[in-house]
N, C-alpha and C positions, 0 to 999 in steps of 0.2 A: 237422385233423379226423380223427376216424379213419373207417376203413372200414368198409363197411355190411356185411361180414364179421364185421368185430372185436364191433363195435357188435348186432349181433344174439345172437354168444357174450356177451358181458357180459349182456344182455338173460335170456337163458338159465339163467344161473348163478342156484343156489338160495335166491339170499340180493339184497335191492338195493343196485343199484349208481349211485350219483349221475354223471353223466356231463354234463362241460359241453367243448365242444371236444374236444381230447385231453386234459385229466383227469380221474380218476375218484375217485373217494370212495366207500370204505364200513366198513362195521364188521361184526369175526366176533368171536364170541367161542370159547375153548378149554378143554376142560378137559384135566390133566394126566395120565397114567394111570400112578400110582404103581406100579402091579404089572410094569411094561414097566422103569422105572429101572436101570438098568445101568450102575452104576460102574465103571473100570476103575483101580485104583490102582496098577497095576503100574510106572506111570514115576512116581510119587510121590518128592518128596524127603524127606519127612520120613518116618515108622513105617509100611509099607504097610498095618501089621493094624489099625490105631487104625480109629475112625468119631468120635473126637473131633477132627471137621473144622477147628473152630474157633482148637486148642489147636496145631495144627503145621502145617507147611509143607505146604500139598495139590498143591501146584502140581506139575505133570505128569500129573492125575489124568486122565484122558477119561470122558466117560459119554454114553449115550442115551437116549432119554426116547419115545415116545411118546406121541399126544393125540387127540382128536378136536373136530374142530368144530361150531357151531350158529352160526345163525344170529345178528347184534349184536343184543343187546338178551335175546337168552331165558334166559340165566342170570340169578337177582335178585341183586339188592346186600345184600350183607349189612347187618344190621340188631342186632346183638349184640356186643358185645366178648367175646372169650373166649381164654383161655393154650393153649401148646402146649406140650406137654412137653420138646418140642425145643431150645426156648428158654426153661429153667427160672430164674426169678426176673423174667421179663420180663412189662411188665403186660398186660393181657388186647388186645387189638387185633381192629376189627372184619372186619379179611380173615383172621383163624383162624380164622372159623364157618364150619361143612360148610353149604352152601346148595346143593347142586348132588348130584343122584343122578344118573350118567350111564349108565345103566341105562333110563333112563326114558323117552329121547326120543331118535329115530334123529338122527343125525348126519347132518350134511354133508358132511363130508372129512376128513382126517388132517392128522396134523401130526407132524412128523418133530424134533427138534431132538439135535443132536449138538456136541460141543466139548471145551472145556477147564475146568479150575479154576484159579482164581485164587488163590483164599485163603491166605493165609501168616500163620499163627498163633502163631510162633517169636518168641522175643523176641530184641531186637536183640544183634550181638556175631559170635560165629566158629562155624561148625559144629563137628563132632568132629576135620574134617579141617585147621583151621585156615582155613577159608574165609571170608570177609566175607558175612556175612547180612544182608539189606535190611532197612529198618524192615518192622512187621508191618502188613499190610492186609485186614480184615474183608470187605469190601465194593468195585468188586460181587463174587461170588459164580464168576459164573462168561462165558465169553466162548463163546458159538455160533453155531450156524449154525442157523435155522430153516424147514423145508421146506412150504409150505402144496401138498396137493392137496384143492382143489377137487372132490366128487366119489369114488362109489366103485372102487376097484379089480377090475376081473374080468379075465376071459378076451381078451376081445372090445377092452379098455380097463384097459392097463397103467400110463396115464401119462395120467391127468384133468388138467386144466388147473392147473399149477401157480406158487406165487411162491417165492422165496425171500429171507430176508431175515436180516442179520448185524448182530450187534451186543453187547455185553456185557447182564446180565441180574442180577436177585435184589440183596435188599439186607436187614440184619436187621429192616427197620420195617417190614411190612406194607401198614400203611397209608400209606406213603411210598416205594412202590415204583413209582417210574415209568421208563421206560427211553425211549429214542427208534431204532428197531432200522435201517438203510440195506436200501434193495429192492437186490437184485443179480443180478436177470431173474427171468424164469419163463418159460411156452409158454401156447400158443395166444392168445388178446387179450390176453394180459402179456407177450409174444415180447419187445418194445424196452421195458416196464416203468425206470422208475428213480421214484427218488422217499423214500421213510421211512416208516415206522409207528410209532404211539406204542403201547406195552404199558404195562396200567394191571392191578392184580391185581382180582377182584370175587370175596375168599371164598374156601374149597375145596372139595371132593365128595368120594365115598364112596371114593376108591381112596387107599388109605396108602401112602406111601412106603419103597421098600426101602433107600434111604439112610439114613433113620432106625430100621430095626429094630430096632433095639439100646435103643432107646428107648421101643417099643412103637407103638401107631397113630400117624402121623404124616399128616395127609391130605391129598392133593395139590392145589397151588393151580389157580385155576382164573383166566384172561386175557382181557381184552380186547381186542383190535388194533386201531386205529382207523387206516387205510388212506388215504393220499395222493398217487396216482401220477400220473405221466406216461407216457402209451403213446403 
């Protein structure tokens, strides 16, 4: 059972929280904030100048991302199939619709996610240098770390109650993006947290991605967590 400490934070927090014994259940959703995107291509194996991600070896890449939170359930589902530029010939899918102005609606907390690339778009065979190159893999995308704080940041309150949680991410279907992410702590009623979350995509919003600039608006996806834990 948890503590009538714990239990009264969970209680607190801006969003609900299912609590039966020591585990809790809930759901946040996220939007992505394309204009934050921060590539870093510098350990890149393959062309560092390219953004034909798909076509060469990325792997070495790092990037950051920020996002903000709301509440499960206040972003809608999309309801339209539509193409993205980004993935030109591919048929329209209903998580490329902008459903989400996050302009609109204050947030609950941030979200932080930082990592690696995966993708290796090289076709099989020997580098320049005579090296053995792996077969090529699409999918997933990319391997992070994802920081949830619960909560604004001020003065008074530099470090809101937070989780975090790892796991690989992104796939080119859309609507077949589902991932399963492992909890790997957080503070305050998530201090002894373990447990997983599922990330499911619901759509994009208004912030375009700087990873795809070269491609013109690209607009960033928008997630749902749906939250499992043990405290």
């Amino acid at each position: 059972m948890l503590e009538a400490d714990d239990l009264a934070a969970l209680q607190a927090l801006p969003f609900p929280v299912e609590v039966a014994g020591s585990r809790a259940r809930f759901i946040i959703d996220m939007a992505v904030l394309g204009h934050t995107d921060a590539p870093d291509p510098s350990g890149r194996i393959g062309d560092k100048t390219s953004q034909n991600y798909f076509a060469l070896d990325t792997r070495g890449d790092s990037y950051f991302v920020a996002g903000l939170l709301y509440p499960g359930g206040i972003i809608p589902k999309p309801t339209k199939p539509m193409p993205v530029s980004a993935f030109r010939g591919a048929p329209p899918r209903l998580n490329n619709e902008v459903v989400w102005d996050f302009t609109a609606t204050r947030p609950i907390g941030h979200h932080f996610d930082r990592g690696w690339v995966l993708i290796n778009g090289s076709q099989p065979g020997l580098d320049t240098r005579g090296t053995p190159i792996d077969l090529p893999r699409q999918v997933p995308h990319l391997l992070g770390t994802h920081s949830f704080f619960f909560g604004d940041f001020t003065a008074d309150q530099l470090s809101p109650p937070m989780l975090i949680a790892k796991g690989v991410e992104n796939g080119n279907d859309p609507d077949d993006e589902v991932v399963v992410r492992a909890i790997a702590g957080g503070t305050g009623p998530f201090r002894f947290a373990r447990g997983s979350c599922r990330q499911d995509r619901i759509g994009r919003n208004t912030s375009p991605l700087r990873s795809f600039s070269n491609l013109g608006d690209v607009m960033s996806p928008n997630y749902r967590f749906t939250f499992d834990l043990l405290l």
